[in-house]
Backbone as a ProteinNet text record, in pm:
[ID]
protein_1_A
[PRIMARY]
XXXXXXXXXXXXXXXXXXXXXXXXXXXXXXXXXXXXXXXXXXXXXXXXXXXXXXXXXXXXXXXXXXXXXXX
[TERTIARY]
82	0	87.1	46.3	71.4	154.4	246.4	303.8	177	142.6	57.8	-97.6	-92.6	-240.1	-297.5	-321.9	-341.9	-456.2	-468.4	-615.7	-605.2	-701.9	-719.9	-854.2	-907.4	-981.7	-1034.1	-1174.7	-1208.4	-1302.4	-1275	-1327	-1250.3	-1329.7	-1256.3	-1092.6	-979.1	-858.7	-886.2	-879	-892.2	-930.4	-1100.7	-1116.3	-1042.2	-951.4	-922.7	-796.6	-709.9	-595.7	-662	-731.8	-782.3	-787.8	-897.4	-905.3	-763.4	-650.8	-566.4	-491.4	-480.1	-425.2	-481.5	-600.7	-684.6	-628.6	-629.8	-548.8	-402.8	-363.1	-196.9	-270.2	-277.9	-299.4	-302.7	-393	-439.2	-324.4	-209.1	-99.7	-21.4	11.5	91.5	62.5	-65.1	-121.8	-71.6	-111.3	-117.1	51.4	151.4	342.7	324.2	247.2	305.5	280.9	177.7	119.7	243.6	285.2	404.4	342.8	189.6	204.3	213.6	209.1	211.8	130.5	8.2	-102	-92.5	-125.8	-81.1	-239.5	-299.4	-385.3	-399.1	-522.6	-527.6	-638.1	-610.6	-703.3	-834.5	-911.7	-1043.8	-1041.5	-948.5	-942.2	-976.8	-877.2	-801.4	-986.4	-1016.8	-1187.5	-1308.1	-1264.3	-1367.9	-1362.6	-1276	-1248.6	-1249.5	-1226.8	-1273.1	-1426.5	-1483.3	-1646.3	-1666.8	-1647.8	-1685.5	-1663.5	-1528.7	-1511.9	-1623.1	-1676.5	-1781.8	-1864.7	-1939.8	-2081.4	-2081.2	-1980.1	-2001.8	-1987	-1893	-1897.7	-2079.2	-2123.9	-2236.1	-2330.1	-2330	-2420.1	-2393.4	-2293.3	-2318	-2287.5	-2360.7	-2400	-2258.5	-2143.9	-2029.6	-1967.6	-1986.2	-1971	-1862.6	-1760.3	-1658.4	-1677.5	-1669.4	-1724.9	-1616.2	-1584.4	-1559.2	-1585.2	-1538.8	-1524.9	-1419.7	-1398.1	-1272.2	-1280.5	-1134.3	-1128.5	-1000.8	-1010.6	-874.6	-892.6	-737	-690.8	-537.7	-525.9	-427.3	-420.1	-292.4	-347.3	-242.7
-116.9	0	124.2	261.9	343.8	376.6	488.8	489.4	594.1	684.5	788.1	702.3	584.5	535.7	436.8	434.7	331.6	303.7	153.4	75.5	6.1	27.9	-69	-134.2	-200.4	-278	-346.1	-368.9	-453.3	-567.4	-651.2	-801.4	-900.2	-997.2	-1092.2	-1089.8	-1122.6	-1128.1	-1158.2	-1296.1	-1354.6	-1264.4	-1211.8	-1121.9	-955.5	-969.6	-783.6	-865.7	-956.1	-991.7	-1004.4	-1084.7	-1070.7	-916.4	-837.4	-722.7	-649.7	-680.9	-578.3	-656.6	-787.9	-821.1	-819.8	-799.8	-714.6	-601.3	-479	-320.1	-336.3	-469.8	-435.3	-555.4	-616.1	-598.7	-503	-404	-308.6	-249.1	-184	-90.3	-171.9	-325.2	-389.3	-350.6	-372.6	-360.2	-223.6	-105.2	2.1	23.8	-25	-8	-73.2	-215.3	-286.4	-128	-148.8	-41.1	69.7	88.1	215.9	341.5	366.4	470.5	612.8	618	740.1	770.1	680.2	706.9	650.1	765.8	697.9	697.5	604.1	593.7	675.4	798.7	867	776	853.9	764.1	736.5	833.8	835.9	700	692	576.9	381.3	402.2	321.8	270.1	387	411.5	337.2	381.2	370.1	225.4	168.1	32.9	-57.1	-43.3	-76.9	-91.9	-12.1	-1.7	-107.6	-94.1	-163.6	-327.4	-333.2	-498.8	-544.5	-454.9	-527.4	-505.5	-425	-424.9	-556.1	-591.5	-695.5	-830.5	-809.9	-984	-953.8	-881.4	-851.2	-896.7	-904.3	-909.3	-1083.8	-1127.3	-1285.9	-1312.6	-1282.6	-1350.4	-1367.9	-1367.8	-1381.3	-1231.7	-1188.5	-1041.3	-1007	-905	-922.4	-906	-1004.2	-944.2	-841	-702.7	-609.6	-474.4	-383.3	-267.5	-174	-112.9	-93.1	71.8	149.4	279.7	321.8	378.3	456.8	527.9	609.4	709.6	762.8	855	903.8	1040.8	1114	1199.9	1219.9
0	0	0	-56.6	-23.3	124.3	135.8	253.9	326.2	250.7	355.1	422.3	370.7	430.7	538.1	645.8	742.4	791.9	729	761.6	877.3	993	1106.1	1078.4	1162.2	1178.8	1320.8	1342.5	1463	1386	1455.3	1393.5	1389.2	1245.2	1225	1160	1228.7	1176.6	1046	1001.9	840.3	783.3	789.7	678.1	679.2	804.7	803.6	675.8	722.4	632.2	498.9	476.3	293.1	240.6	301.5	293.4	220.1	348.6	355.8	194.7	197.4	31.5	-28.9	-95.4	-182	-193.2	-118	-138	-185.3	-89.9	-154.2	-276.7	-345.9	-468.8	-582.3	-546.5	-571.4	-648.6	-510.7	-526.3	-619.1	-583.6	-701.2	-790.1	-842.2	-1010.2	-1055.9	-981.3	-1031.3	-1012.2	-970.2	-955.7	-1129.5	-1130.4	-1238	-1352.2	-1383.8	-1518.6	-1518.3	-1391.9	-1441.4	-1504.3	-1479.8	-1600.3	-1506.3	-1386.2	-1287.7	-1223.1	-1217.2	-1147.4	-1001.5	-909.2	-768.7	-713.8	-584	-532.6	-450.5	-405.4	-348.3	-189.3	-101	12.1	-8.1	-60.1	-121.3	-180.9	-336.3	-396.7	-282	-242.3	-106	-78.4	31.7	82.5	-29.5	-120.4	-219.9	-274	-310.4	-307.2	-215.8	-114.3	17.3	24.5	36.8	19.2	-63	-205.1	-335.1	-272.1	-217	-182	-66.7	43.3	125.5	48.1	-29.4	-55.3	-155	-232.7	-296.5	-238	-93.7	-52.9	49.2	115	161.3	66.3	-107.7	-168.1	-201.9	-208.4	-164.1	-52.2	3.3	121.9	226.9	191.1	260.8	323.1	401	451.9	527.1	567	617.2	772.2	865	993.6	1033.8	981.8	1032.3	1009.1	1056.3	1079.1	1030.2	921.9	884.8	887.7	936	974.7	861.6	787.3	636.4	718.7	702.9	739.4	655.8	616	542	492.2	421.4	350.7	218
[MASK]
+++++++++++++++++++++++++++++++++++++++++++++++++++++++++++++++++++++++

């Protein structure tokens, strides 16, 4: 991930760890492309969102609580 951004969490360990390799996924992909586009926290937030509302919508939900912070 980004250096300016820090995700905590209360809950389930497992899903805070998936979570958190999902984002660093994320940053991999966007290092690989090289093209200069950096992730802003919003971004970070916003993808975040996108990943519970979609495990929430099958039925598999993350039992947590997640707090971004960065700038």
């Amino acid at each position: 991930m980004a250096d300016n951004v820090l995700v905590t969490a209360s809950g389930e360990y497992a899903d805070f760890q998936n979570a958190i390799h999902k984002l660093e996924d994320l940053t991999e992909e966007s290092y690989l492309f090289n093209d200069g586009v950096e992730h802003s926290v919003k971004d970070y937030a916003n993808y975040l969102a996108s990943l519970c509302y979609k495990r929430r919508n099958d039925q598999n939900p993350f039992y947590n609580t997640f707090v971004i912070g960065g700038f």
